[in-house]
N, C-alpha and C positions, 0 to 999 in steps of 0.2 A: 130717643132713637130716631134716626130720619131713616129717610121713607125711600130709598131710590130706587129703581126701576131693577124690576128681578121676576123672572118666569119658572115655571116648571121646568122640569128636564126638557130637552130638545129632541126632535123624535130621532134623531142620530143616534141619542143612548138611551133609546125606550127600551132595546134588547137586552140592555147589561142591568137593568132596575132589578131592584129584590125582587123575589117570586108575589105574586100579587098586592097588593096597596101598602107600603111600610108608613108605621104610624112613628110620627115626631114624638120621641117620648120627652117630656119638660121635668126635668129636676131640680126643683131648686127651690129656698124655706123663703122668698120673694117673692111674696103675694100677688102685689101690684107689677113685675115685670114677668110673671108666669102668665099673668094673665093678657099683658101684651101683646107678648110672643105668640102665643096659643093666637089670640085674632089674629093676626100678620099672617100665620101658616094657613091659619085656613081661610080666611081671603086668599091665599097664594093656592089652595089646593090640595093641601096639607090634609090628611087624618093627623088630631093630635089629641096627645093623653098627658095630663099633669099629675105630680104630684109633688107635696109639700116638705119630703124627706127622701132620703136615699131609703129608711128604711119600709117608708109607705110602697116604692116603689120596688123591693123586695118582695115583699109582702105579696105583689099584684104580679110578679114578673112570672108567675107558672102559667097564666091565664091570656097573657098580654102579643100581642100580634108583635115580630120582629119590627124592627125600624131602627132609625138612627135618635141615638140620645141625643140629648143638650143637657150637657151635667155643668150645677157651679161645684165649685172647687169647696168652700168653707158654708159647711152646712153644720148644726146642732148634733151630738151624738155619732151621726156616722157620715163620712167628708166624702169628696166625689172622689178621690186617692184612692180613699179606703173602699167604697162603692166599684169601681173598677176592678180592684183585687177579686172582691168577691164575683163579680162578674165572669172573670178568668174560672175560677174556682167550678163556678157552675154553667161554665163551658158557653155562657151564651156571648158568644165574641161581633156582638151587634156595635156598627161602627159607632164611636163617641166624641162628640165636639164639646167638649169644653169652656166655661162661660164664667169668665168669673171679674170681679171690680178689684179683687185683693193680687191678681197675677205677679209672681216673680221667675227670674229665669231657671232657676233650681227645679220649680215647680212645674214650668211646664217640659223642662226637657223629662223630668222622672214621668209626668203625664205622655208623652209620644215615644218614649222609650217602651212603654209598657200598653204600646199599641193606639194609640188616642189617634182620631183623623187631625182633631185642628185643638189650637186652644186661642180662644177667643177675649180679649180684654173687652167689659162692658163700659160705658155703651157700645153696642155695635149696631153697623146699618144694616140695614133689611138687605143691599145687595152681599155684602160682607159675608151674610149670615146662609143668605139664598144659595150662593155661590159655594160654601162651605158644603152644605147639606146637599147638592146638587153632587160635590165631588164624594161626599162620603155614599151616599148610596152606589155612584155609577160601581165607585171603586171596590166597593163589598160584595155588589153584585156580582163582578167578574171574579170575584175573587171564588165567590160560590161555584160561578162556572166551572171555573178551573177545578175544583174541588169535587164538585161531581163528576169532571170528566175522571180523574186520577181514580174516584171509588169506581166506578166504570170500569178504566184499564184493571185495576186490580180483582178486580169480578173476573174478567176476561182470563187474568193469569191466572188465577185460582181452579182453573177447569185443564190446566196442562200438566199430566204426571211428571211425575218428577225426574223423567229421561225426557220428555218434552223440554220440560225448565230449562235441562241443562243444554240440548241443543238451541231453545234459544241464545242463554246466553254465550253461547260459542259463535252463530251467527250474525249476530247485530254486533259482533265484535270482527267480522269481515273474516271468519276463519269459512275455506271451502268444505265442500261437503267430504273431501277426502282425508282432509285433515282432522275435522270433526270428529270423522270415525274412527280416527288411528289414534285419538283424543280420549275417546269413548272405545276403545276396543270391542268396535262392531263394524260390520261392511258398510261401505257408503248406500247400497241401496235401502238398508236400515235408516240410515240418515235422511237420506231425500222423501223416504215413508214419512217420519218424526217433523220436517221442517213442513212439507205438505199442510200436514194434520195441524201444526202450530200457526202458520198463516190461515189457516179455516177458523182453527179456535179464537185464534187476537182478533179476527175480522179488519185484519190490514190484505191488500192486495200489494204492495209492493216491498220491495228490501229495505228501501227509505222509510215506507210508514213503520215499518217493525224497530227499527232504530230510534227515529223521533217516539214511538210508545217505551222505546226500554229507558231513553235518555230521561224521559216525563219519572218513569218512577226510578231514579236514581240505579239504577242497574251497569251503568255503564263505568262504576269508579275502578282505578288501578286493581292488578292483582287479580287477574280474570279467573285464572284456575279457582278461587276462595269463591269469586263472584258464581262462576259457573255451578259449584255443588249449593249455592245455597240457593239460587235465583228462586226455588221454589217456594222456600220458606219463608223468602223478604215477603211475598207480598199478604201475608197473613198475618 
């Protein structure tokens, strides 16, 4: 393995890092290059946890602090393929970089088809590897963001009755308050009551944030009248 020059994240994307310290998890039945890797990380800064099988690290995974894997591909009994599946299955979609000496192209496109950050042919260099693990957290992180922002919005829309709902969905689709109510056969002062109350509930202050929060949870597709009666139930 050579050794080239590789840091910890940059504090430009200290914001997007996993929520407190993610630990390098090492998978692989490679004795002597688990145990490398593990020094390189934590010389680098790294918390890191090995273990000897996909199914050791089963085993350990209810207990184990998130982080980014380093899985090989052809391990005894259960492969890092199959190790991923199960992964999905038990919902823990912690980012995965792939490490293996036996790589072919079948294998890695079925590996990043099915979510994987990188897939790595060994040897690989410390920057190779740094750089790797550097993008798969920033990239998980945000993705968390984003993830919490959306359960967030959907908190938010969950607190609007279901004539709320539907004037949102009739506004964030630029229909006026007059139309709304001849929409909804109710008077427009009804309306401007319901949009009021719906701008206080989403905690947007303007007509743009209310559109960018509907476009965020998918509310905005063809066929407004279907969107309209159901807006309240999507987000449940």
């Amino acid at each position: 393995m050579t050794l080239a020059a590789s840091g910890r994240l940059s504090p430009a994307n200290a914001n997007v890092r996993m929520t407190g310290d993610p630990v390098i998890h090492i998978v692989d039945d490679d004795a002597p290059f688990r145990t490398a890797i593990s020094r390189l990380l934590k010389l680098s800064g790294y918390e890191v946890a090995d273990y000897e099988s996909a199914t050791s690290f089963l085993r350990a995974i209810e207990n184990a602090t998130p982080g980014c894997i380093l899985l090989d591909v052809q391990m005894p009994t259960l492969g890092g393929l199959q190790l991923q599946e199960e992964l999905t299955k038990l919902s823990r979609n912690w980012p995965i970089i792939f490490m293996t000496g036996h790589g072919d192209i079948p294998t890695s496109v079925r590996a990043i088809k099915a979510g994987a950050e990188d897939f790595l042919s060994k040897p690989v260099s410390k920057q190779t590897l740094m750089e790797a693990i550097e993008r798969a957290l920033v990239r998980h992180a945000a993705m968390q963001q984003s993830q919490e922002q959306l359960d967030s919005f959907r908190s938010l829309m969950a607190t609007l009755t279901p004539r709320e709902a539907e004037v949102f969905a009739w506004m964030v689709r630029g229909k006026l308050n007059k139309q709304i109510a001849h929409l909804l056969g109710t008077s427009e002062r009804t309306i401007k009551a319901h949009r009021h109350m719906v701008m206080h509930k989403l905690q947007v202050q303007s007509f743009a944030e209310a559109v960018s929060l509907a476009e965020r949870l998918g509310l905005l597709a063809p066929s407004p009248s279907s969107e309209a009666k159901s807006a309240h139930r999507a987000v449940h």
